[in-house]
C-alpha positions in Angstrom: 0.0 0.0 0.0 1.5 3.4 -0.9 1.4 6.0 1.8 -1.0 7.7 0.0 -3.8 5.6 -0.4 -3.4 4.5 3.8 -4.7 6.8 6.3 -2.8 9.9 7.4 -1.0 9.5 10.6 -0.2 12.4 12.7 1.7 12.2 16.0 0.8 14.0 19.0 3.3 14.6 21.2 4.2 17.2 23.9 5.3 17.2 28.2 2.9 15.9 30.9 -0.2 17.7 31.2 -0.2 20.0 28.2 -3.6 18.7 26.9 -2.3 16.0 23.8 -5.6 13.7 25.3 -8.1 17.2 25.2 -6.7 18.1 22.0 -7.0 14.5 20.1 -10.6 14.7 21.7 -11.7 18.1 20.3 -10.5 17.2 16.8 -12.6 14.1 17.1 -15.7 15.7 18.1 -15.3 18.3 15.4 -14.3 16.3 12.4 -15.7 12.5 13.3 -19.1 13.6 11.0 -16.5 14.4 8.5 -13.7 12.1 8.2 -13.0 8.1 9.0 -10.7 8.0 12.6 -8.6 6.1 14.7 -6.4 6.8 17.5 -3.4 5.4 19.1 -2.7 6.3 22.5 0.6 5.2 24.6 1.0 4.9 28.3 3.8 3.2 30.2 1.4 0.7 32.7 -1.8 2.1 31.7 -4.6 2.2 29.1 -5.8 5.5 30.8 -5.8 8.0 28.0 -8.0 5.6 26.0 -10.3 5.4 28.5 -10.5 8.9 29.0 -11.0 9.2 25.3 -13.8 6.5 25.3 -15.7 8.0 28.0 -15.5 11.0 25.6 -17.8 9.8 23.2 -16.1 11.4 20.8 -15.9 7.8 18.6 -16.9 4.6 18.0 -15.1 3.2 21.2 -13.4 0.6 19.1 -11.7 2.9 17.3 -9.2 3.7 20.3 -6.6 1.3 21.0 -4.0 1.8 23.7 -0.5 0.8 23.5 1.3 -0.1 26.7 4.9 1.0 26.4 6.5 -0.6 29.3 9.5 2.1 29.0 10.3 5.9 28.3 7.3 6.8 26.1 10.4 8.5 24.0 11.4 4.5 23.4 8.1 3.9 21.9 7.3 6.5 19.3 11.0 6.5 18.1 13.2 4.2 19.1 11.5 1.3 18.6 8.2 1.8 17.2 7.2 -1.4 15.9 4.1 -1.9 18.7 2.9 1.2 17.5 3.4 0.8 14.0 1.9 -2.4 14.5 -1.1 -1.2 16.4 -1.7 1.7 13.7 -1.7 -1.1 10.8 -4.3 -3.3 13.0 -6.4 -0.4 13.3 -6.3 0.7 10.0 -6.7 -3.2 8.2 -10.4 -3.5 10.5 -11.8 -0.3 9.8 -10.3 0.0 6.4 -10.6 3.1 5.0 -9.5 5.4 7.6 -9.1 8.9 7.0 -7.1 10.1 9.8 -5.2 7.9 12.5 -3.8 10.2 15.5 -0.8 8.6 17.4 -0.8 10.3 21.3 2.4 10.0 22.4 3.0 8.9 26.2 3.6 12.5 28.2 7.5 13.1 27.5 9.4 16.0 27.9 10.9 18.7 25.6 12.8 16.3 23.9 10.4 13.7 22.5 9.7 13.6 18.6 8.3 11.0 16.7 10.4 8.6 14.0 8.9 9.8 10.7 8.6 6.0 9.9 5.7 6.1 12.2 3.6 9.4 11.4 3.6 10.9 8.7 3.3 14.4 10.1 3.6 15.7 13.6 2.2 18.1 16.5 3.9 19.2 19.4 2.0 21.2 22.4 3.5 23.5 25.1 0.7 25.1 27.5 0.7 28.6 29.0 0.8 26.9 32.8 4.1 25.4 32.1 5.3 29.2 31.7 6.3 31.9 29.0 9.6 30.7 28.6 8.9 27.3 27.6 8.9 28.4 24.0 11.7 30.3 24.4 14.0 27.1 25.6 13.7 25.3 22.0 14.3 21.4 21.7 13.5 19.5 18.5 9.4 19.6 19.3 9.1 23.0 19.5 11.6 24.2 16.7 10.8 22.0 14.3 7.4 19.6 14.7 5.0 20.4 11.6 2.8 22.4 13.9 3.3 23.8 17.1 0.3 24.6 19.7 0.5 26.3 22.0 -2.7 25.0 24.4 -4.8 26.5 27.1 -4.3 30.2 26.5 -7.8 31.0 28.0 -5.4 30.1 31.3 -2.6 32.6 30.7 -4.3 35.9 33.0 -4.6 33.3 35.6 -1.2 32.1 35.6 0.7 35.4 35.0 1.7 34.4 31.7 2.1 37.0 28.6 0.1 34.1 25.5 0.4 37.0 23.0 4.8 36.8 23.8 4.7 33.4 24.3 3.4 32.8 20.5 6.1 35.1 19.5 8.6 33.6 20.7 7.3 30.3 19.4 7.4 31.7 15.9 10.8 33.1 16.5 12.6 30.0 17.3 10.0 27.8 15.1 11.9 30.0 11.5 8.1 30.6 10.1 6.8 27.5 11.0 3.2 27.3 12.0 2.0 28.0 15.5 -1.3 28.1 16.8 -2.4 29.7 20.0 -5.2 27.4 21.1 -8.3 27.3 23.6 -11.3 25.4 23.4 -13.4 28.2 24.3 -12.3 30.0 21.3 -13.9 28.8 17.8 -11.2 30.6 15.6 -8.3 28.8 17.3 -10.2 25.7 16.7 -10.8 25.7 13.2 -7.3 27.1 12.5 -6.2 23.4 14.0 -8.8 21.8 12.0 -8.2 23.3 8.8 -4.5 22.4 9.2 -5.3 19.1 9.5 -7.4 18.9 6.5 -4.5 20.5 4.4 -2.5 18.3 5.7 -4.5 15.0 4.8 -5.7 16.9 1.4 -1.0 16.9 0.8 -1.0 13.6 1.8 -3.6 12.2 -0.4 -2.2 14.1 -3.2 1.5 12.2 -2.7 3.0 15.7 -1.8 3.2 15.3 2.2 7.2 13.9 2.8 7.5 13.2 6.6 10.4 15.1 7.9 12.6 14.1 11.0 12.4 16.5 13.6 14.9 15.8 15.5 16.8 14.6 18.3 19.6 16.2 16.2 18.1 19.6 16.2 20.9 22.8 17.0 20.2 25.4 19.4 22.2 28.2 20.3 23.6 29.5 23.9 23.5 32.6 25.0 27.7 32.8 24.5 26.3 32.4 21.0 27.6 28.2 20.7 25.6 26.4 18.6 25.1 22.7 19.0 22.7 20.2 18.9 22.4 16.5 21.5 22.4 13.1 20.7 19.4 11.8 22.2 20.6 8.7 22.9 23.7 10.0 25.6 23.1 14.1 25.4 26.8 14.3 24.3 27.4 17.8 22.6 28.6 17.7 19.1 29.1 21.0 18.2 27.9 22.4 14.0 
């Protein structure tokens, strides 16, 4: 099966608590009447993200399967990704066709991409309660996922946090990537995410959507102006 006629597969991928689960749930509810979906969650003991996404109702229950990693979430949507691979190729072979198939990655830190043998494109969310200088601090998710998000903003007066800044430094580091500033309570933010998504399945079923490797390799600079990047596997600097 070319990768074009199979389902698009979109990671999403981000630190602890930033929302991947709420997010995965709000594109359901707003684009299940609209496209074919399955989702992939990971957990290291737990199936507890599927259940919350079950007890959604935001799909056919069936249509969330839950992949106990075992290890570093990192392990399983990189490393070695053959469970999930595995899982995403179950999913799509009984509910052939699928439209979409989103892959929620275990809660990781700033680190965590996915390998671009497993999605075909990639979101990575920061939240305003983690602070305004998350997006400042860089790491392969943030300057170089397909999309950035940049969740909970409705949140940002209550936790001292600047959102407007916050996006702008996002798009500084992210070298015109897209960012989107998101909250459930507010409908444009919403359908900027959906409408990305659509372009992105609309490239993908048209052969033009070529999964690109965001990191662990990805430079950063220090403020003595040293740019480097880290090997993911031991952190060891290797200097460009």
């Amino acid at each position: 099966m070319s990768p074009s006629s199979r389902s698009l597969r979109v990671g999403v991928c981000g630190p602890v608590g930033t929302g991947k689960s709420s997010l995965i749930a709000l594109v359901c509810s707003r684009l299940a009447d609209l496209l074919r979906i399955g989702v992939i969650t990971n957990d290291i003991y737990t199936d507890e993200d599927a259940r919350f996404l079950r007890s959604a109702g935001v799909l056919d229950p069936e249509r969330i399967r839950a992949v106990e990693t075992g290890a570093c979430p990192h392990t399983a949507i990189r490393d070695d990704i053959t469970a999930n691979l595995l899982a995403v190729e179950e999913l799509e072979e009984d509910f052939a066709p699928l439209d979409l198939v989103l892959v929620e990655s275990g809660g990781d830190n700033l680190t965590a991409t996915f390998s671009p043998a497993l999605v075909d494109t990639q979101i990575f969310l920061i939240d305003v309660a983690g602070g305004g200088d998350v997006a400042r601090k860089g790491g392969p998710g943030i300057t170089r996922a397909d999309l950035l998000v940049v969740n909970k903003t409705d949140l940002a007066p209550y936790v001292g946090v600047d959102a407007k800044q916050m996006v702008a430094d996002a798009g500084a580091v992210r070298e015109g990537r897209p960012v989107i500033a998101l909250s459930r309570s507010d409908e444009e933010s919403v359908g900027a995410l959906t409408s990305w998504l659509l372009e992105q399945l609309g490239s993908h079923r048209a052969g033009m959507l070529v999964p690109e490797d965001p990191g662990p390799m990805a430079a950063h600079v220090h403020a003595d102006g040293t740019a480097h990047t880290h090997d993911g596997a031991d952190d060891d600097h290797v200097h460009v």
